[in-house]
C-alpha positions as CSV (number, residue, x, y, z in Angstrom):
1,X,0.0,0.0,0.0
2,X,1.4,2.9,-0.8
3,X,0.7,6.7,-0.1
4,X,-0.1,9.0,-2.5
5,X,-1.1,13.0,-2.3
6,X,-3.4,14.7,-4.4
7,X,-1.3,16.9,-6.8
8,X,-2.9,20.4,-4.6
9,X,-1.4,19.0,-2.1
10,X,1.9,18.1,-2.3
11,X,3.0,21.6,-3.2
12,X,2.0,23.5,0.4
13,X,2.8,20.0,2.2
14,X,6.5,20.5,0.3
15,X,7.3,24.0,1.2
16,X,5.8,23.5,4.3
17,X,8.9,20.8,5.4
18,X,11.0,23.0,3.4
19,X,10.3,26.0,5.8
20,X,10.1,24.0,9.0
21,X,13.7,22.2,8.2
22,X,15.6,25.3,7.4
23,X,18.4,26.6,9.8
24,X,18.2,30.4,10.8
25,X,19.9,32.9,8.4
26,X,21.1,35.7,11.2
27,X,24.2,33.9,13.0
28,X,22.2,32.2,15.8
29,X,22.5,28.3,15.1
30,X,19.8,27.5,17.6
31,X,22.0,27.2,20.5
32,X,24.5,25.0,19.1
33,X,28.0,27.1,19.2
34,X,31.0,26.3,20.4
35,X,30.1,25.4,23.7
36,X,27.2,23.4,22.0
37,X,26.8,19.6,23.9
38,X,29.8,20.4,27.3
39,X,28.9,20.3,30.7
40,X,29.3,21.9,33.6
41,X,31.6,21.2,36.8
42,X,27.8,21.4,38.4
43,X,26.5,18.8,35.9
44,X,29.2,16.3,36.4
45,X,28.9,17.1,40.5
46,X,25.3,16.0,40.3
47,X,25.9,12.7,38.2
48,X,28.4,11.7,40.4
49,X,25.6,12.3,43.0
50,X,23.1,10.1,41.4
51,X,25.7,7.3,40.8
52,X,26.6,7.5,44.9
53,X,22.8,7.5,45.5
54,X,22.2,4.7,43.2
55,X,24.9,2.3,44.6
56,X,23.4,3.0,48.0
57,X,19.8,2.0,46.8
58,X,21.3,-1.1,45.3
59,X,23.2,-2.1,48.6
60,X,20.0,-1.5,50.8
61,X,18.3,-3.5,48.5
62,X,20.7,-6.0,48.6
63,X,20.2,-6.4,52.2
64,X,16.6,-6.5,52.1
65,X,16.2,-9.0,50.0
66,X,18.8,-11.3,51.8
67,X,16.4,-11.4,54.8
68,X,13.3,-12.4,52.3
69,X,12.2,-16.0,52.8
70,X,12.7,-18.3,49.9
71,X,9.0,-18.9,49.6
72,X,6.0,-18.0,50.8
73,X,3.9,-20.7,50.9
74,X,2.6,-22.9,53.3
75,X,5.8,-24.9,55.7
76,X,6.8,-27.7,54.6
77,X,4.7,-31.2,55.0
78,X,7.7,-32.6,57.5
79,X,8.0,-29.8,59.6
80,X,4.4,-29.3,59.6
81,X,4.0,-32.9,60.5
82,X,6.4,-32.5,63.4
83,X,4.4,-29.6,64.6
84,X,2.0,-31.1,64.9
85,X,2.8,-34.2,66.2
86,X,4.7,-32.0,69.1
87,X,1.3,-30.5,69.8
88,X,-0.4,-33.7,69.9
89,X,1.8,-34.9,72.3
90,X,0.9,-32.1,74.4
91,X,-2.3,-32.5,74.4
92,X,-2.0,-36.5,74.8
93,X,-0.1,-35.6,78.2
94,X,-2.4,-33.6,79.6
95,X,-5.6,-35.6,79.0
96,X,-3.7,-38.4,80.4
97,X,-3.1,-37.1,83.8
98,X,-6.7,-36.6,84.8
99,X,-7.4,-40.3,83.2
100,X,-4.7,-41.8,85.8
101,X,-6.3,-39.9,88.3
102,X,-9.7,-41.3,87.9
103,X,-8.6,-44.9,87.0
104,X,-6.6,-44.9,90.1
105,X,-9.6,-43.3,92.5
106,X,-11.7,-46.5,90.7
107,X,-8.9,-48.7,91.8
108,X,-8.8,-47.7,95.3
109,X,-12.6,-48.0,95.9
């Protein structure tokens, strides 16, 4: 597919980009002398800044994410088991006491 103008147009649509592309006549090149594209001794002091804040940034990061666990999903089946099964064991203790109690009481009567 290919773009073509109507021939009324292409002449102001020409002198148009012709106008708009031209450089100006009087001396003044836009900005762009001799000290066109340098910095300054304040420019270079506020990069050298940014690279100091940046290195910073990237240590604390480092940190941070050192102390991030390597997953955040449910624990493990094993030590979940254990946990459990500490619990339980707990829990069977203490039921058991009162059960001695009473079987003994039964015993003595």
């Amino acid at each position: 597919m290919s773009l073509t103008l109507p021939a009324g147009v292409v002449l102001p649509v020409t002198a148009s980009a012709l106008v708009l592309t031209q450089q100006p006549g009087d001396g003044d090149n836009g900005g762009q002398g001799e000290d066109f594209g340098k910095s300054s001794p304040v420019g270079f002091l506020v990069l050298i800044l940014f690279l100091i804040a940046v290195a910073l940034l990237v240590r604390s990061m480092t940190k941070h994410l050192k102390r991030v666990p390597a997953s955040f999903d449910e624990e493990p089946a094993e030590e979940k088991a254990a946990e459990e099964s500490a619990e339980a064991g707990e829990k069977d203790e203490a039921a058991e006491k009162p059960v001695k109690d009473s079987s003994a009481t039964k015993a003595d009567s």
